[in-house]
C-alpha angles and dihedrals in degrees: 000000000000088000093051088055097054089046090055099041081053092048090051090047087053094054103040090054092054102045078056093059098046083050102057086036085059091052104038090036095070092047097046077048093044091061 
């Protein structure tokens, strides 16, 4: 179980880090396009 755990709390990090990223792609994308 503990395992398992680990593997999920790695798996959340992973995403959240990632959702992070797409967003400030979102914001900085439309200013690198707008020059």
């Amino acid at each position: 179980m503990r395992k398992l755990r680990k593997k999920i709390r790695i798996v959340w990090i992973i995403i959240s880090v990632l959702a992070v990223v797409s967003m400030v792609g979102f914001l900085i994308a439309p200013a690198f396009t707008g020059y």
